[in-house]
LOKEMI-417177 format. One record per residue (C-alpha): residue number from 0; residue in three letters; x negated, y, z. Coordinates in steps of 0.02 Angstrom, whole numbers, plus 32768, in hexadecimal, padded with zeros to 4 digits. Example, Ala and Ser with C-alpha at 12.3 -4.5 7.8 and 13.67 -1.06 7.14 Angstrom:
<rs>
{r 0; 'Ala'; {7D99; 7F1F; 8186}};
{r 1; 'Ser'; {7D54; 7FCB; 8165}};
</rs>
This chain:
<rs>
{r 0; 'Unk'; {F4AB; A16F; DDF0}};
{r 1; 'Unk'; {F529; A17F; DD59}};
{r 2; 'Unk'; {F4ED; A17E; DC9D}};
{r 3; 'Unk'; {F49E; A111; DC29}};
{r 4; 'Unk'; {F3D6; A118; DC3B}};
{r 5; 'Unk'; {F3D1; A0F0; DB83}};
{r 6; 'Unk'; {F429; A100; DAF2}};
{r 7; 'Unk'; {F3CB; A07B; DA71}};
{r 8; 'Unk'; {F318; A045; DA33}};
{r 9; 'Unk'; {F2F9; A08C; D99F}};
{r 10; 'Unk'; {F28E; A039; D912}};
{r 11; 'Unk'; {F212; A0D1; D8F8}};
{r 12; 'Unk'; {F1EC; A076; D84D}};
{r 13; 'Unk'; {F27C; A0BC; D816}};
{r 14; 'Unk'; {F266; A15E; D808}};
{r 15; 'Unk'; {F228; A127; D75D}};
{r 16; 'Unk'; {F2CF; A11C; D722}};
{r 17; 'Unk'; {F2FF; A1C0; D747}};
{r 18; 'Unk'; {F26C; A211; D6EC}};
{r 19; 'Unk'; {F281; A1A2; D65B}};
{r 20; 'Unk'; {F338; A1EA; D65A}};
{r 21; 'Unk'; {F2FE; A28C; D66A}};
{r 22; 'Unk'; {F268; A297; D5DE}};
{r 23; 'Unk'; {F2ED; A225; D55A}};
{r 24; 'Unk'; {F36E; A2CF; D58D}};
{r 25; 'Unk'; {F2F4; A350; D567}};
{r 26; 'Unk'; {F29F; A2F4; D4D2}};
{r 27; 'Unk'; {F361; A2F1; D473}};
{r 28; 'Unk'; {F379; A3AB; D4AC}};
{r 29; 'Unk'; {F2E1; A3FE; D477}};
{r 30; 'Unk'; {F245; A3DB; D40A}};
{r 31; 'Unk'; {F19A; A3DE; D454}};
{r 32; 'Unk'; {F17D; A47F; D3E5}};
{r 33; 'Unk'; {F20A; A4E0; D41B}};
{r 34; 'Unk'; {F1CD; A4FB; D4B8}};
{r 35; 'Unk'; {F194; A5AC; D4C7}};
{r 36; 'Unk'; {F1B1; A5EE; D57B}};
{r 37; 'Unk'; {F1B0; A525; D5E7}};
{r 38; 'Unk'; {F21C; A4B0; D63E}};
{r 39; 'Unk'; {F258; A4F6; D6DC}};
{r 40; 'Unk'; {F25D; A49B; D78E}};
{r 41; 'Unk'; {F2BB; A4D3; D813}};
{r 42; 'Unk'; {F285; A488; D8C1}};
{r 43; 'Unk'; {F2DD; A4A7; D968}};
{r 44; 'Unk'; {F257; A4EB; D9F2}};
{r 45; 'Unk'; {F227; A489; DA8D}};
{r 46; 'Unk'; {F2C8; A4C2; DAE6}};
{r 47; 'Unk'; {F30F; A420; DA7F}};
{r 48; 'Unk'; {F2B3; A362; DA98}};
{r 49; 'Unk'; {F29C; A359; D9DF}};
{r 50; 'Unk'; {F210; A2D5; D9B5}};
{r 51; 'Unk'; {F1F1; A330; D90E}};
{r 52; 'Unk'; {F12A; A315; D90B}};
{r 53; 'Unk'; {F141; A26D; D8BB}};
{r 54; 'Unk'; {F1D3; A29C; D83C}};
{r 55; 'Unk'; {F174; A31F; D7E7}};
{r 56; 'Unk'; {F0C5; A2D5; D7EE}};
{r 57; 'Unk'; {F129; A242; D78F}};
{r 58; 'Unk'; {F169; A2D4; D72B}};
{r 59; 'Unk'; {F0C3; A31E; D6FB}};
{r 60; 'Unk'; {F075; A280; D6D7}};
{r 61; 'Unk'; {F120; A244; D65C}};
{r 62; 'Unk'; {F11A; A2FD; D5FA}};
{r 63; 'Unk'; {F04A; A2DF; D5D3}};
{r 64; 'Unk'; {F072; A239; D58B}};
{r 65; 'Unk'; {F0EE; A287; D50F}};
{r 66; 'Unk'; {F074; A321; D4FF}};
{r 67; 'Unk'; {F0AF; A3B0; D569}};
{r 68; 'Unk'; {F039; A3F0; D5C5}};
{r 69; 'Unk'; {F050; A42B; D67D}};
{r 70; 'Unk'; {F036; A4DA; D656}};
{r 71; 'Unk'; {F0EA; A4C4; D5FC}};
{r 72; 'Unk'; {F129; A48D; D6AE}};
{r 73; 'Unk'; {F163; A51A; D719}};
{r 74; 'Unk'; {F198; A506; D7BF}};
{r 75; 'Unk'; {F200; A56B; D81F}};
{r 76; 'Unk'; {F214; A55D; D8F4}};
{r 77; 'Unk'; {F2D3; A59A; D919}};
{r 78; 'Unk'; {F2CB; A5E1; D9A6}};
{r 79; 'Unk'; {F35D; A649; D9A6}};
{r 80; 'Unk'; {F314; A6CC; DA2A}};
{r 81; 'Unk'; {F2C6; A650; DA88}};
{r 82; 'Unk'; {F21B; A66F; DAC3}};
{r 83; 'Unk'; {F18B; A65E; DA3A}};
{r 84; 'Unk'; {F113; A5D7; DA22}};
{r 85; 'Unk'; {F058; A5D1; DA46}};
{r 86; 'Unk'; {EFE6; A53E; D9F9}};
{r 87; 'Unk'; {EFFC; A4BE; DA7B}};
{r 88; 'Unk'; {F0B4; A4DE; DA5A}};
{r 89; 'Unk'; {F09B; A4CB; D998}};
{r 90; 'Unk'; {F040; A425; D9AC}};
{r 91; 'Unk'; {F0CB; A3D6; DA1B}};
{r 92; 'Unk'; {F14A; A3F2; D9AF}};
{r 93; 'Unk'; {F0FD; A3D7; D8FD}};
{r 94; 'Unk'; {F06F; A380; D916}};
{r 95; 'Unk'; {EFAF; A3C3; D8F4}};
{r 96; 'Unk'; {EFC0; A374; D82A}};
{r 97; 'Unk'; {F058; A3F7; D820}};
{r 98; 'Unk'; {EFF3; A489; D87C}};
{r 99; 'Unk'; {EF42; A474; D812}};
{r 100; 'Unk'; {EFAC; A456; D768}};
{r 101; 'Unk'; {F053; A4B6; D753}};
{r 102; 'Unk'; {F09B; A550; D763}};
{r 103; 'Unk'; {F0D9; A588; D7F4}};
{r 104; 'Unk'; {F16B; A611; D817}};
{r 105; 'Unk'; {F18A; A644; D8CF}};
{r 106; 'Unk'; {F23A; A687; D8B2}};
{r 107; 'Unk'; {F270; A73D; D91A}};
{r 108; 'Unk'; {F31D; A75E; D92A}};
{r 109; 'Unk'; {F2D4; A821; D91E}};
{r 110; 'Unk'; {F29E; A823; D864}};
{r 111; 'Unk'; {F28A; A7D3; D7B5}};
{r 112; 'Unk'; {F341; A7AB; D7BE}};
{r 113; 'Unk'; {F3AE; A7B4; D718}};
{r 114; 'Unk'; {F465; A7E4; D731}};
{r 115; 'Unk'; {F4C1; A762; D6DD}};
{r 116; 'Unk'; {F590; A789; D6F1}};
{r 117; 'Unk'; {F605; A77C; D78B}};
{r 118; 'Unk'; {F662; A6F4; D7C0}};
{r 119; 'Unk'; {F71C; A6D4; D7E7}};
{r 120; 'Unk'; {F706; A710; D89A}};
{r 121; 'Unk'; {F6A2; A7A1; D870}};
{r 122; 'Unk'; {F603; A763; D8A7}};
{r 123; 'Unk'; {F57C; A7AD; D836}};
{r 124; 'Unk'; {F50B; A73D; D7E0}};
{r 125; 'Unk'; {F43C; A76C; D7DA}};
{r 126; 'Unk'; {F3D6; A6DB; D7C9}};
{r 127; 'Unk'; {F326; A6D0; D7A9}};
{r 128; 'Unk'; {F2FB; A718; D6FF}};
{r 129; 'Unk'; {F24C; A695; D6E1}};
{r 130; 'Unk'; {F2D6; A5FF; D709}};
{r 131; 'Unk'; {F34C; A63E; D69E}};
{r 132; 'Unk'; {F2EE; A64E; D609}};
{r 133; 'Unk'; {F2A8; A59B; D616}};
{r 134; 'Unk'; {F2C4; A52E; D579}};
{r 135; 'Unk'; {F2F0; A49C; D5D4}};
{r 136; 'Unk'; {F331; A49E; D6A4}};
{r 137; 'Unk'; {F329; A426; D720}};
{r 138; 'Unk'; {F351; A429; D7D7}};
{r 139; 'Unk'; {F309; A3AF; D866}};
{r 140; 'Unk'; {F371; A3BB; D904}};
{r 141; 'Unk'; {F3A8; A356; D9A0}};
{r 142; 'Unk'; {F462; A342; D9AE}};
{r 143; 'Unk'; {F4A4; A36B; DA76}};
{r 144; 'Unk'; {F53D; A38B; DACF}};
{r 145; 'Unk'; {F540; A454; DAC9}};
{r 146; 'Unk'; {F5BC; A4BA; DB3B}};
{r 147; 'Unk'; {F622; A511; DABE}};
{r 148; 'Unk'; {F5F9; A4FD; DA02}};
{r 149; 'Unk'; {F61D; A434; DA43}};
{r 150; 'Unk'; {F568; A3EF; D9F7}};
{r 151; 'Unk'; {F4B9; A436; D9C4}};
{r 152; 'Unk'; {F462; A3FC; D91F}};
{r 153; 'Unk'; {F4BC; A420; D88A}};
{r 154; 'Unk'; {F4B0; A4BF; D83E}};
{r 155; 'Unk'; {F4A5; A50C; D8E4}};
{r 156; 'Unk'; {F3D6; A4F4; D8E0}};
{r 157; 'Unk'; {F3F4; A57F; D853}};
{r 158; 'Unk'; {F47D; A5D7; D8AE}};
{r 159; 'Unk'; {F451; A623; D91D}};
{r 160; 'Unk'; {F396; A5D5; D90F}};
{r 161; 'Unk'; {F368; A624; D889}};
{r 162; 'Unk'; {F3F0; A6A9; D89A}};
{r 163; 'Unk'; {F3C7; A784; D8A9}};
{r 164; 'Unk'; {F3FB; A7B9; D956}};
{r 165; 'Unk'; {F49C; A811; D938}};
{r 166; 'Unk'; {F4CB; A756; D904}};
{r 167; 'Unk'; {F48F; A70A; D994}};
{r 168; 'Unk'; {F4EE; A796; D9FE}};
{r 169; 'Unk'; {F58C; A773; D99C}};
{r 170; 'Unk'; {F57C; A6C5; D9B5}};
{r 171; 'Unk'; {F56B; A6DA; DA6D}};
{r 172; 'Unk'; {F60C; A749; DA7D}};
{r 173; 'Unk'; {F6B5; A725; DAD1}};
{r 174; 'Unk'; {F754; A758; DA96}};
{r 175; 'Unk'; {F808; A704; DA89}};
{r 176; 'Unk'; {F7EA; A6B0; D9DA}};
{r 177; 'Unk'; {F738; A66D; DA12}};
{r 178; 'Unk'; {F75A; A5DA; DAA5}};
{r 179; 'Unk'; {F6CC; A556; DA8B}};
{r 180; 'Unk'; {F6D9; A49C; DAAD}};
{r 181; 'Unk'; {F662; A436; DB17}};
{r 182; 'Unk'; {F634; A38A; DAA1}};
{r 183; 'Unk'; {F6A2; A3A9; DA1C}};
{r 184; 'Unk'; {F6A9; A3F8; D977}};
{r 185; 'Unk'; {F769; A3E7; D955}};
{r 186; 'Unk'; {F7CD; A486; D95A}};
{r 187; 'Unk'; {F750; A4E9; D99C}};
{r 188; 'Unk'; {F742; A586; D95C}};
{r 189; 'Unk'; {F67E; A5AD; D988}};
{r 190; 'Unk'; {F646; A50A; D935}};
{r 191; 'Unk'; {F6AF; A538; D8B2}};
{r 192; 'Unk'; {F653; A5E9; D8A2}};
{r 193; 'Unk'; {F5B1; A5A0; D897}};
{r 194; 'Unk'; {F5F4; A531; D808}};
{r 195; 'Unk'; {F632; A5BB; D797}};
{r 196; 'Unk'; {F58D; A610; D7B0}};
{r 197; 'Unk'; {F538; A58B; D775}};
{r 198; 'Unk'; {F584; A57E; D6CC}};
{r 199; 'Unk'; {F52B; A624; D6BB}};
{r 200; 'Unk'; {F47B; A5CF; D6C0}};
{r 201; 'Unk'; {F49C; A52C; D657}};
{r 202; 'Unk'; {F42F; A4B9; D6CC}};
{r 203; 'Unk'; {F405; A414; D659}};
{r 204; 'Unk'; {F3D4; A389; D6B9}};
{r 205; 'Unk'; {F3F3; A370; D791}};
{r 206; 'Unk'; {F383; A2FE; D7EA}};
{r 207; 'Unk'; {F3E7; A2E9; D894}};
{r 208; 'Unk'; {F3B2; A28C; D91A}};
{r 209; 'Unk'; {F3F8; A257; D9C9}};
{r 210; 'Unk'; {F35F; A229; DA62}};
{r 211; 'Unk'; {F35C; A1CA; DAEC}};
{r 212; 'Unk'; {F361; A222; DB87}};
{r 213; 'Unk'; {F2A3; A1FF; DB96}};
{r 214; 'Unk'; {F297; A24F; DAE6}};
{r 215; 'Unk'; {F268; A1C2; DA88}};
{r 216; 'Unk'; {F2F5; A1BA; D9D8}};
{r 217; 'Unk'; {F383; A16C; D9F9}};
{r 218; 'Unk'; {F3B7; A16E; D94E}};
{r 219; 'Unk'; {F3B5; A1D8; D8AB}};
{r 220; 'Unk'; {F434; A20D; D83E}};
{r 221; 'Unk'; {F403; A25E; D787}};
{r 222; 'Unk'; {F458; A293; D6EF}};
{r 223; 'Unk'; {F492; A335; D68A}};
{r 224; 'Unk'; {F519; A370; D6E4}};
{r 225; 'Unk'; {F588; A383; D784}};
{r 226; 'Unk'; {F5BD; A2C2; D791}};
{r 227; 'Unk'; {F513; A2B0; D7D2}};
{r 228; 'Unk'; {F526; A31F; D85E}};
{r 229; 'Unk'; {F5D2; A2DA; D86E}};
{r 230; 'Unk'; {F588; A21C; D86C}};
{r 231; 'Unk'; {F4F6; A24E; D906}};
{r 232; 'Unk'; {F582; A297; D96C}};
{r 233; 'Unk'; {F5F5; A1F4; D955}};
{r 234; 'Unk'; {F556; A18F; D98F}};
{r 235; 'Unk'; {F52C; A20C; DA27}};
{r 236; 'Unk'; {F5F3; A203; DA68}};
{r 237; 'Unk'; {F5E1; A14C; DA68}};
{r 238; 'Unk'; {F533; A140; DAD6}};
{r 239; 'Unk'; {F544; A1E1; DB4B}};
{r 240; 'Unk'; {F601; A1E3; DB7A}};
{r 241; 'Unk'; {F602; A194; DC36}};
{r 242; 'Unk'; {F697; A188; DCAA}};
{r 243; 'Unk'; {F697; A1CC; DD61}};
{r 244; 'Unk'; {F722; A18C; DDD0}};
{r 245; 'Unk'; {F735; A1E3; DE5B}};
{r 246; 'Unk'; {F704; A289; DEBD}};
{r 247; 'Unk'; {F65E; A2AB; DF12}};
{r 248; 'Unk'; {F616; A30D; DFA1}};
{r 249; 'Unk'; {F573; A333; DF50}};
{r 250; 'Unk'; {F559; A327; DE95}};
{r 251; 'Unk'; {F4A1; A33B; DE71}};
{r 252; 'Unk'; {F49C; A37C; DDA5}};
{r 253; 'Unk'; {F3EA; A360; DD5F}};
{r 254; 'Unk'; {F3CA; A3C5; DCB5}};
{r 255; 'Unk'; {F34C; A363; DC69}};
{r 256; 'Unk'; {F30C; A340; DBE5}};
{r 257; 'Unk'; {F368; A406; DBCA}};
{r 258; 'Unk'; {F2E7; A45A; DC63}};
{r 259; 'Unk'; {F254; A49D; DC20}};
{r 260; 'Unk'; {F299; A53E; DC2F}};
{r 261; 'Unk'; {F316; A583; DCD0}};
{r 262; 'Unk'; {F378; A5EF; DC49}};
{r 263; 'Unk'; {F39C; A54A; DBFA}};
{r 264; 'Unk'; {F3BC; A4E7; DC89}};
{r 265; 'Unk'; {F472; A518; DCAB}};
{r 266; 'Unk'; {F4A8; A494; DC23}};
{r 267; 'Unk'; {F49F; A405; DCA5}};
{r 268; 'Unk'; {F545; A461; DD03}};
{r 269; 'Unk'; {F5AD; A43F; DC87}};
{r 270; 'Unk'; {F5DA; A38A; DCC9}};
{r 271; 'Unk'; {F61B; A3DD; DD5F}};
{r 272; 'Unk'; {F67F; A46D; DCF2}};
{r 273; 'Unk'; {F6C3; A3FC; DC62}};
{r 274; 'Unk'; {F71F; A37C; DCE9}};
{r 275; 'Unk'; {F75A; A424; DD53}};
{r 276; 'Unk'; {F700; A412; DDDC}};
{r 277; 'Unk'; {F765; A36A; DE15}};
{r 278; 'Unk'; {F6AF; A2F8; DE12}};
{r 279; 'Unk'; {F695; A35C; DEA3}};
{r 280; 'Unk'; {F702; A365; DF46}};
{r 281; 'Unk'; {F74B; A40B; DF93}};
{r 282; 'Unk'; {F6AC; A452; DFF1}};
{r 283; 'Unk'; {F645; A3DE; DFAE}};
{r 284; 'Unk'; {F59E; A40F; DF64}};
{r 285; 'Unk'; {F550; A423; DEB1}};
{r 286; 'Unk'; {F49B; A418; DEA7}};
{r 287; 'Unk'; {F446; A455; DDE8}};
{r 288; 'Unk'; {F39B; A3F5; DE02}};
{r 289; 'Unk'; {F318; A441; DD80}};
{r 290; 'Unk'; {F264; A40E; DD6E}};
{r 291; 'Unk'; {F264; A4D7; DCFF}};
{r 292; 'Unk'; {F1B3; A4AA; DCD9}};
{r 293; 'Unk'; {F19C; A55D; DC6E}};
{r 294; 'Unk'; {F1E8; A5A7; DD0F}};
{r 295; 'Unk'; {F27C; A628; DCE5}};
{r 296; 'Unk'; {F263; A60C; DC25}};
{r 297; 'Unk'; {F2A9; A6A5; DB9D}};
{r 298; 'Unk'; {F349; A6CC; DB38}};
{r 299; 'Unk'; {F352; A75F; DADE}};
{r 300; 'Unk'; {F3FE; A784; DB01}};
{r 301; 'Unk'; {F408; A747; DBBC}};
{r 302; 'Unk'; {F35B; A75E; DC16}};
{r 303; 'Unk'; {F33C; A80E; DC7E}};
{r 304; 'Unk'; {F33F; A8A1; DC00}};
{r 305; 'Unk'; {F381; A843; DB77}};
{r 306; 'Unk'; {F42E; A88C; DB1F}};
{r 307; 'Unk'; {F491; A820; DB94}};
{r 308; 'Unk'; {F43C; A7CD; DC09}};
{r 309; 'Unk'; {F487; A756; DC9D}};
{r 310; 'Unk'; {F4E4; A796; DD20}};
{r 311; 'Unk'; {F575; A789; DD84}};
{r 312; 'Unk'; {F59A; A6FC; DE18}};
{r 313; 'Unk'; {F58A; A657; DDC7}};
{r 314; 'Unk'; {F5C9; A5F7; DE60}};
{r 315; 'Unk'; {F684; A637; DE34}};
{r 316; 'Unk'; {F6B9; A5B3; DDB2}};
{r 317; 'Unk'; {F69B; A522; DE33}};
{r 318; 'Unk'; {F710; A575; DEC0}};
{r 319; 'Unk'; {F6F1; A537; DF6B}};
{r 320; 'Unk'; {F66C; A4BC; DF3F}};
{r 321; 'Unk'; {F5C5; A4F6; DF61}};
{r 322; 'Unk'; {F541; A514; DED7}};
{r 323; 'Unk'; {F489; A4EC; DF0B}};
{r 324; 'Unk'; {F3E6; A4FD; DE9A}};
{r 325; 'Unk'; {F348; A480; DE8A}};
{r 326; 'Unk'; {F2B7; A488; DE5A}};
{r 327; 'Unk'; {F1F1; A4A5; DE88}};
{r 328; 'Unk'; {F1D8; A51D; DDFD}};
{r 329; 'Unk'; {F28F; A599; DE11}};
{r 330; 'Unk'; {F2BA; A62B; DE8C}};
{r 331; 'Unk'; {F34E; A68E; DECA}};
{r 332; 'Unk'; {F308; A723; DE5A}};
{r 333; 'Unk'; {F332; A6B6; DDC0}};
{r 334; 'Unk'; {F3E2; A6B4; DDF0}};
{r 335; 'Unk'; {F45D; A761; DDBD}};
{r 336; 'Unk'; {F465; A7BA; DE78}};
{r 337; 'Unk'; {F521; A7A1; DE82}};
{r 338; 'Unk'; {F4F5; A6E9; DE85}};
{r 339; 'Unk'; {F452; A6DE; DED9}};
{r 340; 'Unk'; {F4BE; A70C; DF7B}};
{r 341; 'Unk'; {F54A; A68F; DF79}};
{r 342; 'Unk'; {F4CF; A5F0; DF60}};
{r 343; 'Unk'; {F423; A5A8; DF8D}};
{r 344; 'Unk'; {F377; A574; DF2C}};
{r 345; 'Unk'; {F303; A4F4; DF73}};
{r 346; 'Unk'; {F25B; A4CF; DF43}};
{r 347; 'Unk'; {F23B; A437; DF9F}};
{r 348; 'Unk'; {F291; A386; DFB5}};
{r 349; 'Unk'; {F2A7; A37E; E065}};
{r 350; 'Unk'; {F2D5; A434; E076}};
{r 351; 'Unk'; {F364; A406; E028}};
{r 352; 'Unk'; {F37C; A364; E068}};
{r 353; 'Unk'; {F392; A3AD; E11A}};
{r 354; 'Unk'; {F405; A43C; E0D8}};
{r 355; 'Unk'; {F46C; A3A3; E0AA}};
{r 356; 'Unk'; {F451; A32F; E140}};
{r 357; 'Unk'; {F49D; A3CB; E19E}};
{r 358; 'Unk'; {F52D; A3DF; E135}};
{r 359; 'Unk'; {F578; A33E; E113}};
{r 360; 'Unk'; {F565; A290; E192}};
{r 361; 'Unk'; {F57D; A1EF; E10B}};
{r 362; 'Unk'; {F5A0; A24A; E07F}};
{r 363; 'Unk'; {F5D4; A1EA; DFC7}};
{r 364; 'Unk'; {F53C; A237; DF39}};
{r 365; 'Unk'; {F535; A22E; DE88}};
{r 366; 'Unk'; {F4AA; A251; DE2D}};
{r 367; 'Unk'; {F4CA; A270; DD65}};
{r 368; 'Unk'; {F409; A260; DD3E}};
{r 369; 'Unk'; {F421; A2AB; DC84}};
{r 370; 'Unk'; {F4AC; A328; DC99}};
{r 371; 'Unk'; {F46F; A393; DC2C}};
{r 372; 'Unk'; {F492; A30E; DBA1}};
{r 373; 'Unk'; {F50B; A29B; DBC5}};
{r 374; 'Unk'; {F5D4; A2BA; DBA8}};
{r 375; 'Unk'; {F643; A293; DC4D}};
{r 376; 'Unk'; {F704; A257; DC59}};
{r 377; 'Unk'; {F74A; A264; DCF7}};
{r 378; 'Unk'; {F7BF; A1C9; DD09}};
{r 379; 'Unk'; {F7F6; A1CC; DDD3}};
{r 380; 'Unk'; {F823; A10B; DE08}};
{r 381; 'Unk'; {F8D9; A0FD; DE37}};
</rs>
């Protein structure tokens, strides 16, 4: 088993700080009676391990004591076009204070979007037009390796989270000028997108935070502008970079804490594509193990009847190694047809386990129990 099982202990008595930080930021940049339409939160949705409950209930509590009510608080769920929220989902994620006392804002992707300019790369910019005319923004995010735009958090919970759907599409492109980065921000041009289209929105305060694989906070990073971002992703490189040595004949990839959803699942792969396939050995076998508790999960761009949903064989990028799927709650259906032939899903443990037994005799495993979170460096032993 390869990867840290924890990346610190974090002193939850100091979240304090950070909301101190944050109420002495708003307090200099806008009286009490200036504001007219709220303070705007944007959240990431349970697709993320964001412990925001106890951030904003510390929130709600700090703004009464300097006499803003909760009404003034408005929340908003980015969900890109993830799936929507129902009240159990509300209550995990901000807590029941949050759900009885402020203001809630599901965001769709499909409406109530404000056109705001176009960036650099052409991607247009429609963001959420309550958000945008908050007096005062802040965003609450969890900072993780992301395929191609190198990190989440940042002003990516606004864009795309908070983003129109043409945005989103753009976002999701591929062209020549648009080649993403797996764990870092430098030189990449889709990071770098995201960026621009943020100056758009004027975000004033980030709340970042980096969990534990279990979850729990790891750390938190706050402040008014993109060195905290910067700071949380420093931190993160340090804890969830681990080194494989050599080449295996099965690689088992487990996505959580990433596998509510199956959509969201594929994240925990990228261990095997960012060190080119050389973790595992010619013919060996990659197994994506997935609790997909929400079963196949949505995306409004990728699931069935979506504008462009998944499709084509997935197995391709890993060559002769083969690709095999886990999980109690998955099935082949899930999977694009041109993929669903060239690979295998197993429901059970020992269904699996005897696919293996008959495949291999002693055969060298690793098991990266957090691949959808940790960062990998292949360093072969001379």
């Amino acid at each position: 088993m390869i990867g840290p099982p924890y990346y610190a202990s974090y002193n939850v008595e100091n979240i304090d700080a950070h909301i101190h930080e944050f109420v002495s930021i708003l307090s200099k940049k806008i009286a009490i009676s200036e504001i007219k339409n709220g303070i705007g939160i944007g959240i990431d949705d349970l697709t993320r391990p964001t412990p925001a409950a106890e951030i904003i209930t510390k929130i709600i509590k700090a703004l009464k004591d300097i006499n803003i009510p909760p009404e003034k608080l408005h929340l908003y769920i980015a969900t890109g076009s993830h799936r929507i929220f129902q009240k159990q989902d509300y209550l995990k994620k901000i807590g029941k204070l949050a759900y009885q006392e402020c203001t809630i804002h599901h965001h769709s992707p499909y409406c109530n979007v404000s056109y705001l300019g176009e960036t650099s790369l052409k991607t247009p910019i429609y963001v959420n037009s309550s958000f945008v005319q908050m007096d005062f923004k802040l965003v609450i995010g969890t900072v993780l390796p992301h395929s191609s735009v190198g990190f989440s958090g940042g002003i990516k919970l606004v864009v795309p989270g908070l983003a129109g759907i043409e945005t989103i599409k753009s976002l999701h492109r591929s062209s020549p000028d648009r080649k993403g980065k797996f764990a870092d921000i430098e030189d990449n041009p889709l990071r770098a997108d995201i960026n621009e289209a943020g100056k758009y929105i004027g975000v004033d305060f980030f709340i970042q935070i980096v969990c534990n694989p279990d979850r729990s906070i790891a750390n938190i990073f706050s402040g008014e502008d993109i060195l905290t971002y910067s700071k949380a992703i420093q931190y993160l490189k340090e804890k969830a970079t681990f080194f494989i040595k050599k080449s295996y004949d099965i690689v088992i990839c487990n996505a959580y804490p990433l596998d509510s959803e199956f959509v969201q699942s594929g994240k925990a792969l990228d261990v095997i594509r960012v060190t080119k396939n050389e973790i595992v050995k010619n013919k060996g076998t990659i197994i994506l193990s997935t609790a997909a508790s929400e079963g196949q999960g949505f995306h409004g761009l990728r699931s069935p009847d979506m504008i462009e949903p998944f499709s084509g064989d997935w197995t391709e990028s890993y060559e002769n190694r083969e690709l095999v799927f886990f999980g109690e709650n998955i099935s082949p259906l899930m999977l694009p047809e041109e993929t669903r032939v060239r690979t295998k899903v197993f429901n059970q443990w020992n269904e699996l386990l005897s696919f293996l037994e008959k495949k291999y005799d002693h055969p060298e495993i690793c098991i990266i129990p957090y691949a959808s979170i940790q960062i990998p460096i292949y360093q072969k032993e001379d």
